[in-house]
N, C-alpha and C positions, 0 to 999 in steps of 0.2 A: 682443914682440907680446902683449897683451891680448886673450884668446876670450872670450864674455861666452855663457851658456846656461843653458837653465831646463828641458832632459828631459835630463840627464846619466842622471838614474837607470833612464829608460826604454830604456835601451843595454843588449842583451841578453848578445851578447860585445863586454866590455869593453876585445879588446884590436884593435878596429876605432877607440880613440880614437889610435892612434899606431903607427905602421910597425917601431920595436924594439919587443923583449919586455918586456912589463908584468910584474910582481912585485907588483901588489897595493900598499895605501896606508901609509903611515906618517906618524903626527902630532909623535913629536919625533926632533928635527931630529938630534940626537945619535945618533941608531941607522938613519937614512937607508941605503940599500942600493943600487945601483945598478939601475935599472929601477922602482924603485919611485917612486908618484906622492906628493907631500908633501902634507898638509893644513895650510895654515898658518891657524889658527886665532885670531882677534882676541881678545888678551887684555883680562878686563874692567877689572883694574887697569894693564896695560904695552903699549895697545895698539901703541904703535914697536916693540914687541920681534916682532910679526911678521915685516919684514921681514927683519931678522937673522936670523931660525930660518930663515928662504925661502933668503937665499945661502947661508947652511953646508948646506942640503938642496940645491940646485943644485952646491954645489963635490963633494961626494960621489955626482951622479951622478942627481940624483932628474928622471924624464923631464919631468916639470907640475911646477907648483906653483896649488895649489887656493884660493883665500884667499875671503872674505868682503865684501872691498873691495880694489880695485886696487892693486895695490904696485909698480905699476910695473916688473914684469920680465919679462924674456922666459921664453914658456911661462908665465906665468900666465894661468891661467881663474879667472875671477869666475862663482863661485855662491854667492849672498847666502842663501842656505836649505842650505848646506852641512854644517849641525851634524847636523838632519835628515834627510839623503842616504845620508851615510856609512856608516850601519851596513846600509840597503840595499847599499852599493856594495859591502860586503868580503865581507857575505853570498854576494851574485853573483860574487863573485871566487873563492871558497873554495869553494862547490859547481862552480865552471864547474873549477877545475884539480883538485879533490880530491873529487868528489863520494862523500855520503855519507846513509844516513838521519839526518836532524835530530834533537837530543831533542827532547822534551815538553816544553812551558815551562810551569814552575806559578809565578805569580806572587803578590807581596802587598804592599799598600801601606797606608799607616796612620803616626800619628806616633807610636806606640807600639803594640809586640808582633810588628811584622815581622822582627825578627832570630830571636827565640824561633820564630815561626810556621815560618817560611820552613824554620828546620834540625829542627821537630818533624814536619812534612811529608816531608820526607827522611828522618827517622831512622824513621819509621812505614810508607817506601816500602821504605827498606832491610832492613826487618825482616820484610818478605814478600817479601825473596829476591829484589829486584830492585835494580838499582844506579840510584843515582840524586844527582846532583851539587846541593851549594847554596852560592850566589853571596848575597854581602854581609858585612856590617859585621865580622862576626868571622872570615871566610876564604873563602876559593873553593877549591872543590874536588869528588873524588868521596867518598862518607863513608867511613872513618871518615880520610881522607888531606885536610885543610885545608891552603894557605899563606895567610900574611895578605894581605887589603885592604886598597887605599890609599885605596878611596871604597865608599860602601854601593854603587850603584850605578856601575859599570866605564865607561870612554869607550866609545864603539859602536864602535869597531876591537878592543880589547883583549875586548870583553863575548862580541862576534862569532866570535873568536881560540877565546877559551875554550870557549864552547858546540862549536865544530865539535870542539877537541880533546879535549871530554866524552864526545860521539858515538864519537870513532874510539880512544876508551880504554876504549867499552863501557856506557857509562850509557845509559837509556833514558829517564829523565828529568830536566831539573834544575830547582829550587826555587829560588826568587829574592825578591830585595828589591828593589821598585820604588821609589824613594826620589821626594822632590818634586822636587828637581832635575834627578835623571835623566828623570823623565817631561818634564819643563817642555824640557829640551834636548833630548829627543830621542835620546838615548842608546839607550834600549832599541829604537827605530824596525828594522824591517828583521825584529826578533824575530816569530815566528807563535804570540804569547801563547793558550794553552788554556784555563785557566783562572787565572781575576782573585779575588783577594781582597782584603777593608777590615777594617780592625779598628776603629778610633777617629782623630779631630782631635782636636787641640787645640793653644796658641800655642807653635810652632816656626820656628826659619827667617822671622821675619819679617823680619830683616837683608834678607834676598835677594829675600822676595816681595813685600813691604812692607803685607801686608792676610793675614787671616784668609779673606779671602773670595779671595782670589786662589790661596795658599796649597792651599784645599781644594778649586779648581778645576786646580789640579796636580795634584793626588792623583786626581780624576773621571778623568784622561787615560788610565789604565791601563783604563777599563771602553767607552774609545773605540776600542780596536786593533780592528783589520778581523781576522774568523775568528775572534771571542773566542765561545766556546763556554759556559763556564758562570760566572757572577759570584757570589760568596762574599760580601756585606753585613750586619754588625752592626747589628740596626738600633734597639739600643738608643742607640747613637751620633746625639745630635743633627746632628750633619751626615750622616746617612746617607741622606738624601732625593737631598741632590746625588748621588750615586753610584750610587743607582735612576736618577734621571733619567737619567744617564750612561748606563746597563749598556740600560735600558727603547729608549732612543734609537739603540742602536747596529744600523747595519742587517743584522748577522750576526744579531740575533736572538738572543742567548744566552739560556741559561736561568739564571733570577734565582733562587738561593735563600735564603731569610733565616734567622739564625738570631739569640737571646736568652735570656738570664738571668734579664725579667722580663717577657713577653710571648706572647701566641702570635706561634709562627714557626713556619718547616719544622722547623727542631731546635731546640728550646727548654728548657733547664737546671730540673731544679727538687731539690728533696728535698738540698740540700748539706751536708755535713757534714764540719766541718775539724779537725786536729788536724796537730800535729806532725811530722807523719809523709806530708803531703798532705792530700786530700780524695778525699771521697764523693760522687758525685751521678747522679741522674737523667739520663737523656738520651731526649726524646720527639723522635723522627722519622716521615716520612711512611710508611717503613716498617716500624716497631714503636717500643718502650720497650727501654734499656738501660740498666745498671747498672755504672758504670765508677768503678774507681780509679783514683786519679794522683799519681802520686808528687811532683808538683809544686807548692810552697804560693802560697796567695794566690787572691782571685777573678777576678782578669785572664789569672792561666793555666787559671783554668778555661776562660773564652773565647777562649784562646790554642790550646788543646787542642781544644775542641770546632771550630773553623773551619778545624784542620789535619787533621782526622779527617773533614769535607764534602770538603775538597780533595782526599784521596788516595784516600777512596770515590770519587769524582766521576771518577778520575784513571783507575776502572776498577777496585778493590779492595772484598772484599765486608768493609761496618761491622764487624759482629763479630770477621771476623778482626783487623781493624785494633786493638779496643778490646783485645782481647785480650791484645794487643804492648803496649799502653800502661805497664802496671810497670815495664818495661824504658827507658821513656824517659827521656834525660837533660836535654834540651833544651841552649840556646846558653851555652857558656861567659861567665859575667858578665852574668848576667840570672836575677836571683833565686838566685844562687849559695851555697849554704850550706857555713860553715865551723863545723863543733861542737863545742864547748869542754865534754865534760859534762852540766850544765844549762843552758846559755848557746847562744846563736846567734847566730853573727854571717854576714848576707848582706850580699855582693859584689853591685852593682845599677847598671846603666849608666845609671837615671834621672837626666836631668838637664836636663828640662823640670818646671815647678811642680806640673802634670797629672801626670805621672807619679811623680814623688816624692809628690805626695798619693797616689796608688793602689797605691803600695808601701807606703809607713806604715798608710795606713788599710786595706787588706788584712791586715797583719801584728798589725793589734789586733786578730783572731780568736784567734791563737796566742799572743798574749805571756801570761806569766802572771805578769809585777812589772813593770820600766820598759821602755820603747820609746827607744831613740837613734837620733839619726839625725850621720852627720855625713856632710856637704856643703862643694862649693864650686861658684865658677859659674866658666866659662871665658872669659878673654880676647876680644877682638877679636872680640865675638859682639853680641847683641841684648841690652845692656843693661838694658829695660825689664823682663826676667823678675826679674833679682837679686832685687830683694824680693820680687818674688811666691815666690821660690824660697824664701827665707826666712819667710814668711809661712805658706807651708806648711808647711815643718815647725814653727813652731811652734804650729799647730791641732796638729798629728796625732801630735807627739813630745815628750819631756823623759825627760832632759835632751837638751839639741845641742849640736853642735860646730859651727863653722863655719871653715871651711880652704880651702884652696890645688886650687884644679883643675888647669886645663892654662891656666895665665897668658894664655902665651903671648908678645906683644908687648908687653904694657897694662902698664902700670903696677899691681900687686895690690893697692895701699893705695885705688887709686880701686874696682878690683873688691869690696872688703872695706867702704868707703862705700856703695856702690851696695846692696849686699846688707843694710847694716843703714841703709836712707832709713825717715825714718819709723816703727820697729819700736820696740816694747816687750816689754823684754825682762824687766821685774818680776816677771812672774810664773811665770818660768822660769828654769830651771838653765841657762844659754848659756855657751858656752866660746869664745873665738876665739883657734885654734892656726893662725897662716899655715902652719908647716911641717906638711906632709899625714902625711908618716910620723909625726913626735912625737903629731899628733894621733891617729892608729889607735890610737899605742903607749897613749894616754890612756884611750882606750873602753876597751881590752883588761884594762888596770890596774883600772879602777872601776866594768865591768859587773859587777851579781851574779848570783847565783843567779836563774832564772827570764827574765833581761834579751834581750832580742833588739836587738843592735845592728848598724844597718844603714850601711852606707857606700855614699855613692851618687855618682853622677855619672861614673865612669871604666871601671865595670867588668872586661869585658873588656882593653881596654886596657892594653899593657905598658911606656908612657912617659911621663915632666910634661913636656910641653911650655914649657919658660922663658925669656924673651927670646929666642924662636925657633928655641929650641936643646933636642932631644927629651934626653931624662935617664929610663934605664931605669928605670921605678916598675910592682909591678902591686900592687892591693890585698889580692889574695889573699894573695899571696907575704908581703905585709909582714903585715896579720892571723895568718899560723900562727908568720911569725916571730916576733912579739909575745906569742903565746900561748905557743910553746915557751920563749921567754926566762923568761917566768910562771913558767911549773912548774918551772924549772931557779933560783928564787929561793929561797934559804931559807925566807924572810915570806910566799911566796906562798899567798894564799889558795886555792887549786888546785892542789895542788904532786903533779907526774909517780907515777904508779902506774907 
């Protein structure tokens, strides 16, 4: 029998939908539990593979089966908005058997500097002696205790899982990465977001959203949550209008603050001064002038810093103490990562949008003091259309380059490795094309000199190459100090071990 309904979500106890005891939802099929209700969820590339998840969730036990469109079995309920339900529903399931006080949710969205924001938010909460968890790209967890992530933003059963088990392990708040997808799906739905943050657009993900304009209208969705109290907007960022609109329209009425690097805002950057070792800058707010170090280089974590230091003010922490903390910040592993050879620098940098890779390079021409390298690849079975912009960029803002091996993936590389040089003139530049990613680090590492800062970008944090579908442990870091220690351990080497 097929139930068809449209206020599942308005079901206070949840366990008035069926006579045995409920246990709550689970979405794969493989870890089904007896009493628990299945979400079989339509997949966008295998959509027949629902029904199959549905009987192995049924032969194990599972009381419903929830799906999207009618599969034809018994105990299935059709709810066609069930992506956006879910994370209500586990919500209510978890405070009704487990109740607990909720954390705080500090959120951020942006296509660049939400992994850096989100764990500099946390490390700046953590460091006034309160515990406070962050979710995304490079781990979930309470700080300084991370496990890895399988998506920036978590499915709303697993996202839901985790918060309540943030609360009953003692955090008070956690820090997050609102990604476009998760927004677009629904994912974070059910969450009682506090405060919303935006850093920047620009073209990502157009695989999936297929417009720039639709794209950034996923991103606005985090400033529509119902209860959203205070909205964080860059509004140096051309698309920053959409996100007022957003935050201005929403009828909680949040309070809207802006902040900039080149403009009046509530908090507005000026006096910077970069070197080596970080930056220097001004910080004018509604409530005074500050004078902050950071140890963090480039001008994007200037803005990266100043919008994580509104949020955790905002979050109920007095600025100065917060700026205070600031020396001590590390920020997100593999984002802007510095490894020091000496006189040489070479940064680990998960840019791998043409936007961001120019605002790493051209950030890092403050500091350089002889050549800029950049070496890059772009990733398989992705948005094609960047490749050469991604190459285009580096070479405005770098030389020499490399150009190499991402995370393939399925694709074929030699079409990856076409695509990325369509069009390009390479005359008047030093270009190097090593498909193997390790030979190529080992390349930078051999022929940086004195003064060079060489950046490796696209993977970051990440510790795999994804190759014909098959993950192969890689991290940049790792192989960068290897390559260096190899260096100094060469007789000929020009840098040879003290």
């Amino acid at each position: 029998m097929t139930i068809c309904f449209q206020d599942i979500d308005k079901v206070e106890n949840l366990q008035v939908w069926m006579t045995e005891p409920f246990y709550g939802f689970c979405l794969d099929s493989r870890y089904v539990e007896q009493g628990q209700i299945f979400i079989a969820l339509t997949s966008y590339s295998q959509p027949e593979k629902a029904v199959e998840f549905a009987r192995i969730a049924q032969s194990k036990g599972a009381l419903a089966v929830i799906s999207e469109i009618d599969l034809g079995l018994e105990n299935n309920w059709v709810c066609t908005d069930v992506r956006h339900l879910m994370g209500t529903w586990q919500k209510q399931y978890l405070q009704a058997t487990d109740p607990i006080v909720p954390v705080r949710i500090l959120a951020v969205t942006g296509t660049n500097g939400k992994t850096t924001i989100s764990r500099l938010v946390a490390e700046l909460i953590a460091l006034q002696g309160r515990a406070c968890a962050v979710m995304g790209t490079t781990g979930n967890g309470i700080l300084p205790n991370l496990e890895s992530s399988t998506h920036t933003t978590l499915d709303a059963l697993h996202l839901q899982n985790l918060l309540h088990n943030f609360a009953k392990q003692g955090a008070e708040f956690t820090s997050l990465e609102a990604s476009s997808h998760g927004l677009e799906q629904g994912r974070l739905n059910g969450c009682e977001i506090e405060i919303a943050a935006y850093s920047n657009l620009s073209r990502d993900h157009l695989d999936y959203h297929g417009t720039l304009e639709a794209y950034a209208e996923a991103k606005s969705r985090l400033f529509k949550f119902p209860n959203l109290k205070v909205a964080v907007i860059n509004i140096d960022d051309e698309h920053a209008q959409i996100m007022l609109d957003a935050a201005n329209a929403n009828p909680s009425h949040p309070k809207v603050l802006r902040y900039s690097t080149s403009q009046t805002a509530d908090y507005q950057v000026f006096d910077i001064q970069y070197s080596l070792n970080g930056a220097t800058f001004q910080l004018k707010t509604i409530t005074g002038e500050f004078k902050i170090h950071s140890p963090l280089l480039g001008h994007f974590n200037i803005e990266n810093l100043v919008v994580s230091l509104i949020v955790a003010e905002q979050a109920g922490f007095e600025l100065s103490k917060l700026i205070a903390t600031v020396p001590q910040l590390q920020g997100a592993p593999g984002r802007m990562q510095v490894i020091r050879d000496q006189d040489r620098l070479f940064i680990v940098d998960y840019a791998h949008t043409p936007d961001a890779l120019t605002q790493v390079l051209k950030t890092l021409k403050r500091h350089v003091e002889n050549q800029l390298w950049a070496v890059f690849g772009c990733g398989g079975d992705r948005d094609r259309g960047k490749r050469p912009l991604m190459t285009q960029a580096a070479l405005e803002q770098a030389n020499p380059i490399i150009i190499t091996s991402d995370n393939p993936r399925t694709e074929n590389p030699e079409q990856i490795f076409a695509d990325m040089k369509r069009d390009m003139d390479f005359s008047q530049h030093d270009v190097h094309e090593i498909h193997d990613r390790r030979e190529a680090i080992k390349y930078a590492v051999k022929h940086a000199q004195s003064g060079d800062i060489v950046v490796i970008a696209g993977k970051g944090h990440e510790n795999y190459q994804e190759i014909d579908g098959v993950r192969h442990w890689f991290d940049d870091v790792v192989e960068v100090q290897s390559a260096i220690d190899a260096q100094h351990h060469q007789p000929d080497s020009a840098y040879p071990a003290q």
